[in-house]
C-alpha positions in Angstrom: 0.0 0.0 0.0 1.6 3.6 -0.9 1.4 5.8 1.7 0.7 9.9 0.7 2.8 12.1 3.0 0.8 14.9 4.3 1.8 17.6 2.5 1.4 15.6 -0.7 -2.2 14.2 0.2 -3.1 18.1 1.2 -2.1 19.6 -2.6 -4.0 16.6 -3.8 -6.8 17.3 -1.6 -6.5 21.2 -3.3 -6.0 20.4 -6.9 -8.4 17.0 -7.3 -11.6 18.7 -6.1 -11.2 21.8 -8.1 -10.9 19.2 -11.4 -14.0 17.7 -10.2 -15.9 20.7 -9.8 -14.8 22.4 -13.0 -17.3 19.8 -14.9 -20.4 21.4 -13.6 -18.7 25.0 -14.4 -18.3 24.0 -18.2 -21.9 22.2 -18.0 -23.3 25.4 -16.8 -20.8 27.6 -19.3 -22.5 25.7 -22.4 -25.9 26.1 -21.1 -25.2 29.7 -21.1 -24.2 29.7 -24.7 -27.3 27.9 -25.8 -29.4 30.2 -23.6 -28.9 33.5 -25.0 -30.4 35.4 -28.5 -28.3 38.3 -30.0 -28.1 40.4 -33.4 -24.7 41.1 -34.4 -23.3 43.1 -37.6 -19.7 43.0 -38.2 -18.1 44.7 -41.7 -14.6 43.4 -41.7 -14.1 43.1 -38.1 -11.3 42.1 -36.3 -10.7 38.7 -34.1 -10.7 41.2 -31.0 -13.5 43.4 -32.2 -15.7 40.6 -32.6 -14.8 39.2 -29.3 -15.1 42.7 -27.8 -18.6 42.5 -28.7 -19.0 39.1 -27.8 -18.2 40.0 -24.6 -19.9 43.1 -24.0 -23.2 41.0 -25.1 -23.2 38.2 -23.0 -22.9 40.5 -19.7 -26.0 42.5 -21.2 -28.3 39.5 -21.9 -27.8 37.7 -19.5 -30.2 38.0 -16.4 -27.1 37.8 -13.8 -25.4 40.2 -15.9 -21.8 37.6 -16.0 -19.8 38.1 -19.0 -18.4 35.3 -20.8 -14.4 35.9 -20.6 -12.6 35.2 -23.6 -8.8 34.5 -24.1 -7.2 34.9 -26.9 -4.1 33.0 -27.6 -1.2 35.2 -29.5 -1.5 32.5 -32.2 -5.0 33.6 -32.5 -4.3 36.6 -33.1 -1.7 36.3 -35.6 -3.8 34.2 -37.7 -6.9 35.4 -37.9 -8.6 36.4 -40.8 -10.9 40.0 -40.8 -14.7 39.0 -40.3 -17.6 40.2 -42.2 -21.0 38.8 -41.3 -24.9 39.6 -40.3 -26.5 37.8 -37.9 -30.1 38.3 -36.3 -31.3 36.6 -33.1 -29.3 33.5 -33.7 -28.2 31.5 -30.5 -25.4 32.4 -28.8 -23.2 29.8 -29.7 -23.9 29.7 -32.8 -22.7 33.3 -33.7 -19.4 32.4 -31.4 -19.2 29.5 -34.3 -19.7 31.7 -36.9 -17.1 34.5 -35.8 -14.7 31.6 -35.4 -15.3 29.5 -38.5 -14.8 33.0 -40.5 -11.9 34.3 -38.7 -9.9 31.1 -39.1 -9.5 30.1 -36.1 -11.5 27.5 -33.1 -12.9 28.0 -29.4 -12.8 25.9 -26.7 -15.3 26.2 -23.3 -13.7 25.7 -20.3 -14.9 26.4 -16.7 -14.0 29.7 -16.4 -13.4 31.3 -19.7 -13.6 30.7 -23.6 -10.9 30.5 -25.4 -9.5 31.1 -28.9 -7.0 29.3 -30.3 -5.4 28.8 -33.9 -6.0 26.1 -36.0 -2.9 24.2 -34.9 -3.0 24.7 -31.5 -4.1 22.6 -28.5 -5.9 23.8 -25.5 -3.8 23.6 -22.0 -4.7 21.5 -19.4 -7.4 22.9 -17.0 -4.4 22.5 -14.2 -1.2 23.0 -16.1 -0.6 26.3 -15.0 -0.4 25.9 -11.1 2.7 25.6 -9.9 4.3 22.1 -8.8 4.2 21.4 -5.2 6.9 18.9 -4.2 5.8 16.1 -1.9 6.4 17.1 2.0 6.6 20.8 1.7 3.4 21.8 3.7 4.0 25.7 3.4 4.1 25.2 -0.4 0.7 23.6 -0.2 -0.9 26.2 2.0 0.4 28.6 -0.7 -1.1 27.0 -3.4 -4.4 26.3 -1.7 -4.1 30.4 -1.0 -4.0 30.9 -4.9 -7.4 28.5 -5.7 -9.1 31.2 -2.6 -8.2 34.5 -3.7 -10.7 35.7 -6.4 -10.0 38.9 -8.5 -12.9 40.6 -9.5 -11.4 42.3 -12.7 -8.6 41.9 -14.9 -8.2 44.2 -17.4 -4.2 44.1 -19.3 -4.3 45.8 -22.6 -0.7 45.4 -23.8 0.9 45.6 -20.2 4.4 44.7 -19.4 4.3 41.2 -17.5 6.6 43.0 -14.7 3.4 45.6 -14.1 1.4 42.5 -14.3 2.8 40.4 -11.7 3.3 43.8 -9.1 -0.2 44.1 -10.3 -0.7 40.1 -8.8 1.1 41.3 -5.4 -0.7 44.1 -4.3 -4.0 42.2 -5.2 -3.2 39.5 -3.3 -2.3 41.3 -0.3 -5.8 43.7 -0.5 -7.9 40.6 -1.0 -6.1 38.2 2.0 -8.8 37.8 4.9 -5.2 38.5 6.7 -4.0 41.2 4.4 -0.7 38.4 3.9 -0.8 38.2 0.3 1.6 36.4 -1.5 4.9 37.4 -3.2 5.2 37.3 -6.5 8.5 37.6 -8.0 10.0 38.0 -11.9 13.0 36.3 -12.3 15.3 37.3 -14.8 14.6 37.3 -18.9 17.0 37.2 -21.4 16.8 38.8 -24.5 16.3 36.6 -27.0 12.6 37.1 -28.1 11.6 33.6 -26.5 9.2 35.3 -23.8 6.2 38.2 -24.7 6.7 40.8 -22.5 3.5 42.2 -23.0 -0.2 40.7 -21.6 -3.6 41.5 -23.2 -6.2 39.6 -20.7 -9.7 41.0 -19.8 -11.5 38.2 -17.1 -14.0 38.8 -14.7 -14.1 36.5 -11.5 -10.6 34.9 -11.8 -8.9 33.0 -9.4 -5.3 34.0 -8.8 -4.2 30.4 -9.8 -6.1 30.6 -13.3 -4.7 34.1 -13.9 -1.2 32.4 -13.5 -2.1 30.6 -15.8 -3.1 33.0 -18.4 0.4 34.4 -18.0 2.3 31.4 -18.3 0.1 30.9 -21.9 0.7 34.4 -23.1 4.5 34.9 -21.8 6.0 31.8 -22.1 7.2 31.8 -18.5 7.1 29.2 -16.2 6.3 29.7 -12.5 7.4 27.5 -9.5 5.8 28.2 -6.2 7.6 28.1 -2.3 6.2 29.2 1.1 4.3 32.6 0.1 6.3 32.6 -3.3 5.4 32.7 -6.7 8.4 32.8 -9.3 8.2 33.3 -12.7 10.9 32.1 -14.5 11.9 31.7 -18.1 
């Protein structure tokens, strides 16, 4: 019989239900998409315009007034093609099938957001972007468990440098700590050698700081590694 050590069983204990509860969250995400009507009229729109709108539109017809968020890989944007198309009082999924098809590019629901992706690429893992725990370190466990708590009401990066971003996670983390802790977030050093995007364009509603680390991880190419209270991102 293989015996967890504590720490180990605790970040399993952290990460294992959240995988389970995601399902209902992307049940509930696609019944949202079937449930709501809207017009739309785009004349050679871009991949972010029509997302723009997208967005803007789901928070408006929706009774509880919650936006879809969208992310939008780089790829995406690199690839897609202008769109022109009407649409009247089609469901909602189908005019985010339509926007996609015609841009060039594909969608994928997940619990918390939508996201776009080219052609070619394959949608992370729901859990990829947390940062390892090694077995027996208890205070790195308590961290991560920290991160799946804290919930940020708005993120809204429009071409911000990822150092803005992660002071950005830091004070955000302390203001929203029942203890007013927070946790430390750190940029290691980046060479100069075009491998990592500096800049982050995210706009999410509701996002917990473990998903947003994520996000960064997908748009930067950095990788982060968490201690006790630490979050390092690294290339």
């Amino acid at each position: 019989m293989k015996i967890l050590l504590p720490a180990l069983a605790l970040a399993l204990s952290l990460v294992l239900p959240l995988r389970a509860a995601s399902l209902p969250a992307v049940t509930a995400q696609n019944e949202k998409l079937k449930a709501i009507r809207l017009s739309l009229d785009f004349n050679n729109a871009t991949l972010e315009e029509a997302v723009m709108f997208l967005r803007v539109e789901s928070k408006r017809l929706d009774p509880a007034h919650q936006q879809f968020n969208f992310i939008i890989s780089p790829q995406a944007t690199a690839a897609a093609k202008p769109v022109t198309v009407t649409l009247n009082k089609v469901v909602y999924e189908q005019a985010l099938q339509t926007v996609c098809e015609l841009a060039g590019v594909k969608y994928v629901v997940e619990a918390n957001d939508i996201r776009i992706l080219a052609p070619s690429e394959t949608a992370p893992d729901a859990f990829s972007g947390l940062p390892a725990v090694q077995p027996g370190d208890k205070a790195a466990a308590e961290t991560l468990h920290k991160l799946a708590a804290i919930t940020i009401d708005r993120v809204n990066f429009q071409k911000l440098d990822v150092a803005a971003a992660i002071q950005f996670l830091s004070a955000k983390s302390r203001e929203l700590d029942p203890e007013h802790a927070g946790i430390n977030f750190v940029l290691g050093p980046i060479a100069d050698d075009g491998k990592v995007r500096r800049q982050l364009s995210l706009t999410l509603d509701h996002i917990p700081l473990g998903d947003l680390i994520r996000e960064i991880e997908a748009q930067t190419g950095l990788h982060a590694s968490i201690n006790d209270n630490i979050v390092t991102f690294r290339q």
